[in-house]
DOFI-814240 format. One record per atom (N, C-alpha, C): atom name; residue in one letter; x, z, y; residue number from 1. Coordinates in steps of 0.05 Angstrom, whole numbers. Layout:
BEGIN
SITE site code     xx     zz     yy pos
SITE   CA    A      X      Z      Y NUM
...
***
This chain:
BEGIN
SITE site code     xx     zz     yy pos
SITE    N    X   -547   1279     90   1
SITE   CA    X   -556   1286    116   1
SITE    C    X   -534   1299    132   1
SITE    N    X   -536   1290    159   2
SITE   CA    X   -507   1309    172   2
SITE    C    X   -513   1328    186   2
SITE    N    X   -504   1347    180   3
SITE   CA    X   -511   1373    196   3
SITE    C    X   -497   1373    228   3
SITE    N    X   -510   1382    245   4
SITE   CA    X   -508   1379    272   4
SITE    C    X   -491   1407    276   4
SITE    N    X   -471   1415    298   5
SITE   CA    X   -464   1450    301   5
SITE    C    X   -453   1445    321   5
SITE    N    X   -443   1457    338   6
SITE   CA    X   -440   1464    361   6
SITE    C    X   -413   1472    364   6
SITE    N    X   -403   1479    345   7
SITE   CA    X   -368   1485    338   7
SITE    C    X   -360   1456    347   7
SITE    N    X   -330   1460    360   8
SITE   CA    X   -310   1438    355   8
SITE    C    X   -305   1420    326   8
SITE    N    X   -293   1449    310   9
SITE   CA    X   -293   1432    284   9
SITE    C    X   -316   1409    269   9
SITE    N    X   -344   1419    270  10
SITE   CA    X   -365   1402    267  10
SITE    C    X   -372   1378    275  10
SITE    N    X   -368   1381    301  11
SITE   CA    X   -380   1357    314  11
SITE    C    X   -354   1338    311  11
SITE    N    X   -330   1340    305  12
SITE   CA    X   -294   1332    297  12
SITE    C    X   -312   1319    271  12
SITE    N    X   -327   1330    258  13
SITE   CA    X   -335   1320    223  13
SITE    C    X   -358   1296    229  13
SITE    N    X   -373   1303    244  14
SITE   CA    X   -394   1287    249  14
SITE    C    X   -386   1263    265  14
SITE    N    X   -359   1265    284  15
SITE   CA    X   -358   1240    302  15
SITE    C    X   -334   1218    284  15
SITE    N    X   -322   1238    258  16
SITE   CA    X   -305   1218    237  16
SITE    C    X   -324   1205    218  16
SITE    N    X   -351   1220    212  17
SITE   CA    X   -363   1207    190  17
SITE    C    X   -381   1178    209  17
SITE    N    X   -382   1174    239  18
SITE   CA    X   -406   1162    247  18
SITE    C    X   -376   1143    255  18
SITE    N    X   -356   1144    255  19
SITE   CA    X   -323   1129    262  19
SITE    C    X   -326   1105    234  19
SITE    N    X   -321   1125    208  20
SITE   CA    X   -319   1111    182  20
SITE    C    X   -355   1098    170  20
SITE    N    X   -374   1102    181  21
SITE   CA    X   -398   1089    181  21
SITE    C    X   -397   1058    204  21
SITE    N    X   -382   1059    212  22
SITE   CA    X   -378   1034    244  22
SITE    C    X   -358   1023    229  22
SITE    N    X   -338   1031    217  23
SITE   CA    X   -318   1015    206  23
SITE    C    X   -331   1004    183  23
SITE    N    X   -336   1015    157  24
SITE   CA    X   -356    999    140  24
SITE    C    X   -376    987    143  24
SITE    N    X   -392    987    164  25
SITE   CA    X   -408    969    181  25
SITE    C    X   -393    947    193  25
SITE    N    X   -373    944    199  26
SITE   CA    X   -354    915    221  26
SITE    C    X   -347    903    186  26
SITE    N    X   -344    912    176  27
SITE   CA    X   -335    905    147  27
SITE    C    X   -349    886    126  27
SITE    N    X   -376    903    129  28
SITE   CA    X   -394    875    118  28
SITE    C    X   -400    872    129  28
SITE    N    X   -406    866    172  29
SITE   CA    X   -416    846    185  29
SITE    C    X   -388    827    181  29
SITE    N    X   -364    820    179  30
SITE   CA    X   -350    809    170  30
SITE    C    X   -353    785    150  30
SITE    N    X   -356    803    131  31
SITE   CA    X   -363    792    102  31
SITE    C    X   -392    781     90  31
SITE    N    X   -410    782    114  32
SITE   CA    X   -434    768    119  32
SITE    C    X   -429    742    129  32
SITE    N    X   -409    739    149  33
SITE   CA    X   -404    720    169  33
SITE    C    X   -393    697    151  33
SITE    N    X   -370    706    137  34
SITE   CA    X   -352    690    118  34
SITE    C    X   -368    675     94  34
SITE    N    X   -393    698     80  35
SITE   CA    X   -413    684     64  35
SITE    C    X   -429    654     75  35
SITE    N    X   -440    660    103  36
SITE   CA    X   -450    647    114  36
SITE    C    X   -484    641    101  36
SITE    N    X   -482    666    104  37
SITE   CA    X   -508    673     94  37
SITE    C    X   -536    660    114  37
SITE    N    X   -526    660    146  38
SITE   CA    X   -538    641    155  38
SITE    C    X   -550    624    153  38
SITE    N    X   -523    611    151  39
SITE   CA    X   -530    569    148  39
SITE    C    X   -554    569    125  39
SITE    N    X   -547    595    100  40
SITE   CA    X   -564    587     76  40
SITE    C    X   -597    599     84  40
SITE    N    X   -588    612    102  41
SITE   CA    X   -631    617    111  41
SITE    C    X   -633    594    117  41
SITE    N    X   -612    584    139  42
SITE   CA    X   -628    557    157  42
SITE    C    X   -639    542    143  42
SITE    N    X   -630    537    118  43
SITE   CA    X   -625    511    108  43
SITE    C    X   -651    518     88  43
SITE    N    X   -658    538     78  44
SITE   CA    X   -689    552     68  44
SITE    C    X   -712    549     79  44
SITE    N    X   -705    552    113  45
SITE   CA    X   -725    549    133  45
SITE    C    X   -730    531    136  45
SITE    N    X   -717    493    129  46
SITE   CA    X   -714    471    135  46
SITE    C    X   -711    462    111  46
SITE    N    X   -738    459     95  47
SITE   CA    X   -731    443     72  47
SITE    C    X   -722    420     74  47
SITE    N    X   -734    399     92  48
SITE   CA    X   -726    372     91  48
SITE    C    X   -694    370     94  48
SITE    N    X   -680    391    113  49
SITE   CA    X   -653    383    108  49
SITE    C    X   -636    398     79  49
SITE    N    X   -651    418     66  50
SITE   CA    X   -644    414     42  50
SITE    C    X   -642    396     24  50
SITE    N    X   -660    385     25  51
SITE   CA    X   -679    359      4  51
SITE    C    X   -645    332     12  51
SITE    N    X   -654    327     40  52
SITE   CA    X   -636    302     49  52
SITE    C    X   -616    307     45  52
SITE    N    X   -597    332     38  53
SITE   CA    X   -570    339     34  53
SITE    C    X   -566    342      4  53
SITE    N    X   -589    336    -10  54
SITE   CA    X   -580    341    -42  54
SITE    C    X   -594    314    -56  54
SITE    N    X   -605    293    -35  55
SITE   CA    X   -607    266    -41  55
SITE    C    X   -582    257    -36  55
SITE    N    X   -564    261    -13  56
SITE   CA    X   -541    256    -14  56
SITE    C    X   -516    263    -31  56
SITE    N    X   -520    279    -37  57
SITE   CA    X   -509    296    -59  57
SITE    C    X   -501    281    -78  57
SITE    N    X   -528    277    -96  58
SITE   CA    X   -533    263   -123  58
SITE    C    X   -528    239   -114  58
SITE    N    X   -527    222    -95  59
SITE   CA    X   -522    204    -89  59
SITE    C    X   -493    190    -94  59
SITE    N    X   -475    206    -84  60
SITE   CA    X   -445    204    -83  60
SITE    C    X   -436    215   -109  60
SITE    N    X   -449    227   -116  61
SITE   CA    X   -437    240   -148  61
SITE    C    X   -448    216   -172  61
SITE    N    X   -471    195   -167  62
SITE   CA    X   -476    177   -186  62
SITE    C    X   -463    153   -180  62
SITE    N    X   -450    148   -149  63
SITE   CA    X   -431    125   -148  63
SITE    C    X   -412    136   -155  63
SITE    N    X   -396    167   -151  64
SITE   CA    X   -371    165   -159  64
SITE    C    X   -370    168   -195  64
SITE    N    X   -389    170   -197  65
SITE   CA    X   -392    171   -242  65
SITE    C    X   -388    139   -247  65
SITE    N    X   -407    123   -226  66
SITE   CA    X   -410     89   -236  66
SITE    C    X   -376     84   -236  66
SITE    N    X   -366     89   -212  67
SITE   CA    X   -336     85   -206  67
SITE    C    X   -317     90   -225  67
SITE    N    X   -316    113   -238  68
SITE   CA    X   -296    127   -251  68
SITE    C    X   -299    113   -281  68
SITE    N    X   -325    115   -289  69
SITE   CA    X   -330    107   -319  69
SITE    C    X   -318     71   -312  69
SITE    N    X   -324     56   -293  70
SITE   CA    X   -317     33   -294  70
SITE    C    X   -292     27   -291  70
SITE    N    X   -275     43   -275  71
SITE   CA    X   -249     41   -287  71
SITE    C    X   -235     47   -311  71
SITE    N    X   -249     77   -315  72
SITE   CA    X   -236     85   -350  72
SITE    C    X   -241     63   -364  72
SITE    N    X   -265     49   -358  73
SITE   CA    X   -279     29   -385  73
SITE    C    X   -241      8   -388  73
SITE    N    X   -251     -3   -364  74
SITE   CA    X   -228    -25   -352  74
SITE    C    X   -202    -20   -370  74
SITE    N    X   -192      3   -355  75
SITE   CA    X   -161     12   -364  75
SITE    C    X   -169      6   -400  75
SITE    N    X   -183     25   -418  76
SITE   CA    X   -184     26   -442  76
SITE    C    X   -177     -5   -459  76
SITE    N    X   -200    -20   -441  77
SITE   CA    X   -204    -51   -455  77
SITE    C    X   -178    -64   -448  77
SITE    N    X   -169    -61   -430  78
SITE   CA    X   -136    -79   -415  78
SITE    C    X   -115    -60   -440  78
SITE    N    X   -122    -40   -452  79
SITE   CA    X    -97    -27   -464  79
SITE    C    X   -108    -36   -490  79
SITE    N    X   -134    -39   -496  80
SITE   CA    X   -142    -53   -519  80
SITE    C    X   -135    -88   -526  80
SITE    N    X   -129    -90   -503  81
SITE   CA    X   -122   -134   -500  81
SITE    C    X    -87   -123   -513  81
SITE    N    X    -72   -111   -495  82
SITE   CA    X    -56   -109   -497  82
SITE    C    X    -39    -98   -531  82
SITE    N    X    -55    -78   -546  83
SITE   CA    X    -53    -72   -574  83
SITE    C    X    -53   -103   -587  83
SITE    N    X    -84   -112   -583  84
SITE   CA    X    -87   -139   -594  84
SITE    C    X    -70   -150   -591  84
SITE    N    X    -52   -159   -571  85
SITE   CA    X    -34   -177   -576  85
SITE    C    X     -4   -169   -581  85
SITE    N    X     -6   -155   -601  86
SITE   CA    X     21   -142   -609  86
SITE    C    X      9   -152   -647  86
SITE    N    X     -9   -155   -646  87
SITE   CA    X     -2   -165   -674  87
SITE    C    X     -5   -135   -704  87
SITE    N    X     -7   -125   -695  88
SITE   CA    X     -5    -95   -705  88
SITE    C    X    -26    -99   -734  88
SITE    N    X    -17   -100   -763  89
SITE   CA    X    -34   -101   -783  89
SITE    C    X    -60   -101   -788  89
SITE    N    X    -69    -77   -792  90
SITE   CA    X    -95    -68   -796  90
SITE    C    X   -107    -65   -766  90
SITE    N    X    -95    -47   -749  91
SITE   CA    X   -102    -35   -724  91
SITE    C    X   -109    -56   -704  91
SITE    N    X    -88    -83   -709  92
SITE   CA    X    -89   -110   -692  92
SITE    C    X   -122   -118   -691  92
SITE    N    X   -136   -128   -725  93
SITE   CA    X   -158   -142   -723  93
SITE    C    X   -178   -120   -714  93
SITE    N    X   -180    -95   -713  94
SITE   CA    X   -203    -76   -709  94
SITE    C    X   -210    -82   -682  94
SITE    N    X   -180    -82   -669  95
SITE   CA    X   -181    -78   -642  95
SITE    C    X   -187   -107   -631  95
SITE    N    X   -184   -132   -643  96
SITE   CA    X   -189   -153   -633  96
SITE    C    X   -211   -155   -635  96
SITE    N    X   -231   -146   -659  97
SITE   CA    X   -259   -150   -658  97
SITE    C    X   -275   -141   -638  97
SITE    N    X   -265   -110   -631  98
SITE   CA    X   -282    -95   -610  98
SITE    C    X   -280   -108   -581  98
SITE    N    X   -262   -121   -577  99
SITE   CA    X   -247   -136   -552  99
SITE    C    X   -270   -160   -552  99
SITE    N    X   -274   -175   -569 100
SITE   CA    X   -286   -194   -580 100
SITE    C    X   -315   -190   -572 100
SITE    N    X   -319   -167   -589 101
SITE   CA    X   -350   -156   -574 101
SITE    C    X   -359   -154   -546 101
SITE    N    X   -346   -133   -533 102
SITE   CA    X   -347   -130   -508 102
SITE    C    X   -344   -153   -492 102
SITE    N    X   -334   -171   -496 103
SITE   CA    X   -324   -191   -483 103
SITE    C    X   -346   -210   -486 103
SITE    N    X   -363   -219   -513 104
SITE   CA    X   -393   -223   -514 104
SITE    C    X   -408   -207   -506 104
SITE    N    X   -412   -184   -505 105
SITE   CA    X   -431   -169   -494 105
SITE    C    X   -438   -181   -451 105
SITE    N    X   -401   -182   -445 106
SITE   CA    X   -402   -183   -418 106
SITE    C    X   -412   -219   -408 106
SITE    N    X   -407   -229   -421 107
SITE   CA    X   -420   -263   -419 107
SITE    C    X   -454   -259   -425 107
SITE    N    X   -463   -240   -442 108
SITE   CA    X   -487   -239   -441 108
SITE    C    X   -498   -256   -463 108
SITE    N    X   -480   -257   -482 109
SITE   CA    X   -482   -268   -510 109
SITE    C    X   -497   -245   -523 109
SITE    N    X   -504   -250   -548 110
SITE   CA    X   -509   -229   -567 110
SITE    C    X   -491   -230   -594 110
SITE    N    X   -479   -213   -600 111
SITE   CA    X   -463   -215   -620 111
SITE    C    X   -468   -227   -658 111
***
């Protein structure tokens, strides 16, 4: 509680503590702003543009998984053709078989 007085020195205590209460006040209105604590009511108050922004979401995150795994697949099998045809003992036929598979699997054969 702040005591109120009528002295110089007092009201000197009372107009630094209501100085340093305005400064820690600009401080987290600041650090409110930067959260954007806003946008996240808005977006509370507006479910549908929640909803449509996290259909989109999942959206681009299951093409960019289809994407990624279909290249890793790619690269793997092209470095797997490429083993195969080095001839390599034991490691050669494993890898030719699995090549072999996939390669029926993708014609739509059954192995």
């Amino acid at each position: 509680m702040i005591n109120i007085t009528k002295d110089k020195k007092g009201s000197d205590i009372v107009h630094s503590s209501i100085d340093a209460l305005e400064n820690k006040l600009d401080k987290v209105t600041v650090l409110l702003e930067r959260s954007e604590v806003a946008e996240y009511v808005r977006l509370l108050n507006h479910p549908f543009s929640l909803i449509w922004r996290n259909v989109l979401a999942g959206l681009a995150r299951g093409v960019g998984i289809a994407l990624g795994f279909t290249f890793f697949a790619a690269t793997i099998l092209y470095i797997l053709q490429l083993l195969g045809a080095l001839n390599l003992p034991i490691v050669g036929d494993y890898i030719a078989d699995i090549v072999r598979i996939v390669q029926h699997q993708l014609e739509g054969k059954t192995y």
